[in-house]
N, C-alpha and C positions, 0 to 999 in steps of 0.2 A: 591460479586456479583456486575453484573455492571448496570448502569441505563440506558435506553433506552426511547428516547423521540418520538414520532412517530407523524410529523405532515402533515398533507393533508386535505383538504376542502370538500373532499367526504368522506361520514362514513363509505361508505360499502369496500373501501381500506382499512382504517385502520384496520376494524375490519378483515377484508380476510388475511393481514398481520398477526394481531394479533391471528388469528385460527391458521395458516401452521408453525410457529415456534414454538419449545417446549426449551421455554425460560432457564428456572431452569437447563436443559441438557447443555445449551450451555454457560453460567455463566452468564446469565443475570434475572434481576428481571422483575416483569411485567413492558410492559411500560406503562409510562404515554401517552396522547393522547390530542394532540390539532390540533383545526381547522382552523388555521391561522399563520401567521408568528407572527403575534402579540400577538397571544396568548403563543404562541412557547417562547419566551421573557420572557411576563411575570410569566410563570411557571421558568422559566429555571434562574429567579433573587430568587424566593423563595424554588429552590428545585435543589440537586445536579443531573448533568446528566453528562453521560457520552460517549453518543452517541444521532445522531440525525440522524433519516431517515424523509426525507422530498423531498415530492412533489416540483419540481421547478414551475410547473404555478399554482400560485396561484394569488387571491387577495385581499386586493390591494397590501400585499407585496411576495411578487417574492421569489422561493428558492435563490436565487442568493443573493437577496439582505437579505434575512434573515443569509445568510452566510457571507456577510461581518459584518455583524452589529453584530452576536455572535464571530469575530474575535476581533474586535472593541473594544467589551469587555474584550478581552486577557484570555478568556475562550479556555482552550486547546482540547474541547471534538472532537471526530472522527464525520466527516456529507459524511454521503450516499446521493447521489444524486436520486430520482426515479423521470424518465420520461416519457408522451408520443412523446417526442421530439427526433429520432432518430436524430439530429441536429448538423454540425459541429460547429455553433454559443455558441449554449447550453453545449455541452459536454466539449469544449473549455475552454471557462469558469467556466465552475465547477468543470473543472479538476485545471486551472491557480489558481481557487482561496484555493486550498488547500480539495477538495474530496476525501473521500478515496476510493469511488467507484461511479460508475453511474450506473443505472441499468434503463435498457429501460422495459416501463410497458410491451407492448404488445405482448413480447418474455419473462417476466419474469415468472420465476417458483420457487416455495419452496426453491431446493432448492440452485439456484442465491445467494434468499434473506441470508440462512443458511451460506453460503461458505463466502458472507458478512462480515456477523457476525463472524464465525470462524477468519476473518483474522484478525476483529478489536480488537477482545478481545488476539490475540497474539500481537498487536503493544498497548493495554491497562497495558498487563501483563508483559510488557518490562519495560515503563514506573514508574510503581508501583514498581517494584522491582528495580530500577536504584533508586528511590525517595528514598526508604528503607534504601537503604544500606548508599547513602549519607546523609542522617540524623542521621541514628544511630553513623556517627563517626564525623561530622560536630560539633557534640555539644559538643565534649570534645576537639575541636582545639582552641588555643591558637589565641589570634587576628592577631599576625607575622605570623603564618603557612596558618594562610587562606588566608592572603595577598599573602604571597611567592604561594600561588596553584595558586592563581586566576591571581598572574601575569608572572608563566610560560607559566599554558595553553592558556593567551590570544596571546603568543611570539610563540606559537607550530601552535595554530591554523593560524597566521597570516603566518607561515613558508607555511602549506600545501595550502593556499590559493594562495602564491607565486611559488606552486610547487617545494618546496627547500625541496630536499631529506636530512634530520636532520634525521626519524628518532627518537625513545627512546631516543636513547644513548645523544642529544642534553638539554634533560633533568637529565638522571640521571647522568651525568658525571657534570653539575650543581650541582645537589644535593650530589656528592659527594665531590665536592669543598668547597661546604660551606651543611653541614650535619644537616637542619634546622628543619628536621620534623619528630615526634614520629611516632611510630608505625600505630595510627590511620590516621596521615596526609598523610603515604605512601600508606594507603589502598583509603583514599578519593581520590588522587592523581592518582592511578591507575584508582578507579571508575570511574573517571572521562575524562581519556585516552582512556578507552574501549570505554565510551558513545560517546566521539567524535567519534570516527570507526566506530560504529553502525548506527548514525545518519547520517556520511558522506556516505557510502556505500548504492545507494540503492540494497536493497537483494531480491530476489524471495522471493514468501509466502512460509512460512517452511523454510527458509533456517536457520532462527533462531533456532527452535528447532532444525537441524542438527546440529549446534554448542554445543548447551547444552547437544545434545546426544553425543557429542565425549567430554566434558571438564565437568558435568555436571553443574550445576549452576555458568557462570563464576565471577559474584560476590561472592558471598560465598566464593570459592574460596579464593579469597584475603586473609581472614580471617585466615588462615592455614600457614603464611607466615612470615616473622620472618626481616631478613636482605634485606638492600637495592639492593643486587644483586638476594638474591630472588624473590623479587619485579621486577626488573625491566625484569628477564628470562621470569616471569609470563604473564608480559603485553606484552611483543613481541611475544610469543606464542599465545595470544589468539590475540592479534591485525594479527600476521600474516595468523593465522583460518578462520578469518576474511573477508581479504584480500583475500584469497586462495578463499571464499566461491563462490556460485551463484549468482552474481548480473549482471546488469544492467546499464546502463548512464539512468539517470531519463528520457533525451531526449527521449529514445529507448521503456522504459515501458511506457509513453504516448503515442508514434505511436503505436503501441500494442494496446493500449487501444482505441483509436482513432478508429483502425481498426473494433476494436471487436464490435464498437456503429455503426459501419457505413456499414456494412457487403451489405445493401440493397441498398448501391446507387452503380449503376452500372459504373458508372463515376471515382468511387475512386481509387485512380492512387499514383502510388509514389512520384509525384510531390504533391499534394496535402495533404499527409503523411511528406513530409519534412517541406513542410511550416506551416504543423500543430507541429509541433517538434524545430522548428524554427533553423533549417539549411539548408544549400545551396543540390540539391539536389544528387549532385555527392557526395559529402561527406556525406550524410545520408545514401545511398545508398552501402557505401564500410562499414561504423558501421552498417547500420542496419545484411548488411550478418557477419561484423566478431564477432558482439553479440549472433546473434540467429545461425550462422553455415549455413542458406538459406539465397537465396538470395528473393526481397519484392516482385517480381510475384508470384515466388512460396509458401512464407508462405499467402499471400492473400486465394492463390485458396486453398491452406490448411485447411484456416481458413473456410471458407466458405462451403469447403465442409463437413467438421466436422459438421460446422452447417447442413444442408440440412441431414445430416444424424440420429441427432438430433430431427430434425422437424418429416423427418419424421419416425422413432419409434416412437414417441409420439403426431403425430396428425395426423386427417383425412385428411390434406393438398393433393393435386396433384402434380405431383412432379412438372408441368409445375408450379403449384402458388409458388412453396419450391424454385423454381429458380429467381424467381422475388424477392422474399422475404431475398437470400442471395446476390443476385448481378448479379446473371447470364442471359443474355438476350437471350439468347440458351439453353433451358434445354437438350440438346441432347449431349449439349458442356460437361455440368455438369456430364451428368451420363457417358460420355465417362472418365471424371475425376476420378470419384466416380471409378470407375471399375479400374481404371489404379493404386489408393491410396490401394484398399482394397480388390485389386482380384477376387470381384466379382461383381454382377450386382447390383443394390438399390433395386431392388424389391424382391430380394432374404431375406431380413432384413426380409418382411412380411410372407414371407414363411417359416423361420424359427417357427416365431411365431402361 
């Protein structure tokens, strides 16, 4: 079970958080609860956490800066950002400084907060099980074996940072030059190949569990593995599983993300998406369609009207207020959208009802 730290300066949040999740179902324990950055600190030096959902305006310290300063510490935990700052300044920043999510108060629901938590407890339960595996075999390598791991993969990684297609075979064709490592330094050495892939790839959420449902545990794995050419079939299959899978240019999931905080300024425009992305806007503009398959007018008004359809099943909203609140300065524009996305009219959603 995982720990969750839950800090904001108002109680009736915490405690409104702490009702709508059903902790124990989602693998975490209750959380603890502070009412300050400061406080947030001094729990978090005398008690393990493993996640933090915290208020950015607070005072006197700021989620922002409570976020650098649990960095500072080189504490690895997951921090959710919660706002009433629909904000390109705010969102900006707490994405740059490492968020795993933002979540804007005044649109937030159950379950936002739940799907949250879903994603962090799969990037928790990655981690854990990468730690596993490399401990269990780390402690029976020889002080040469851990040398020779630690100074291929820093020659592999510096390869892929230079964009030099090497490639496995750039190591085990090494390793079969000079044959330096037992059975357990072939499995760390693997373990540790995956993790680079994992780490460099960013993936859609789920897209990890689609790997493990097609190879199931690709650690474990390893363990079943015998010769060096076994090894090394092993890690090109799943590095190329990988590789194959759903991902992203991290640049691409922040304008994404970008988009989905900023839904209500009616202003928000592609150039404004590239410079939050931090590329030129022609060249965001040909990634952003060859990632997602559309091009960024139409996944906007996508988005937006997803939202607007959202609101309204679930609120007394007008659709003239539901259009202001996604971006639309035309509600007439919107529901001509709405009807063009989903073949029918918006107010038919209440009649079904």
């Amino acid at each position: 079970m995982y720990q969750v730290l839950l800090v904001d300066d108002e109680h009736f949040v915490i405690r409104g958080i702490n009702s709508c999740v059903d902790w124990e179902s989602l693998g975490f324990n209750l959380p603890l609860e502070a009412y300050s950055g400061t406080q947030a600190l001094a729990i978090m030096k005398e008690k393990h956490v493993d996640v933090v959902i915290t208020d950015i305006k607070m005072a006197p310290m700021d989620g922002l800066q409570l976020m650098k300063q649990i960095k500072e510490t080189g504490n690895p935990c997951e921090i959710i950002i919660l706002s009433c700052y629909n904000d390109f300044a705010y969102s900006r920043a707490a994405i740059q400084n490492g968020a795993f999510d933002y979540l804007f108060k005044p649109e937030m629901m159950p379950e936002d907060i739940q799907n949250a938590l879903r994603g962090v407890r799969q990037k928790l339960d990655l981690r854990k099980q990468e730690k596993a595996d490399l401990q269990n075999t780390s402690d029976t390598l020889t002080q040469a074996e851990s040398a020779w791991i630690t100074s291929v993969l820093d020659g592999y990684k510096k390869n892929m940072r230079e964009n030099k297609d090497c490639g496995t075979s750039w190591i085990f064709d090494r390793l079969r030059a000079q044959p330096v490592l037992s059975r357990n330094g072939l499995i760390e050495l693997c373990s540790n190949l995956v993790s680079i892939q994992l780490h460099d790839a960013p993936l859609y959420s789920g897209a990890i569990e689609s790997i493990y449902s097609q190879r199931g545990n690709i650690f474990e794995g390893l363990h079943q593995l015998q010769s060096i050419e076994e090894f090394e079939e092993y890690a090109n299959e799943v590095i190329q599983l990988i590789q194959a899978g759903p991902r992203f240019r991290i640049e691409i999931q922040k304008a994404q993300q970008y988009i989905r905080l900023n839904l209500g300024d009616s202003s928000l425009s592609l150039k404004k998406a590239a410079n939050f992305a931090g590329m030129s806007k022609s060249y965001f503009s040909r990634q952003f369609k060859e990632q997602t398959g559309i091009g960024f007018a139409e996944y906007l008004n996508r988005t937006r009207i997803e939202k607007a359809r959202e609101l309204y099943s679930n609120t007394d909203l007008r659709i003239y207020q539901i259009a202001e609140q996604v971006g639309f300065s035309d509600w007439r524009y919107m529901t001509k959208l709405y009807k063009k996305l989903y073949r029918q009219n918006m107010t038919d959603l209440k009649r079904k009802d």
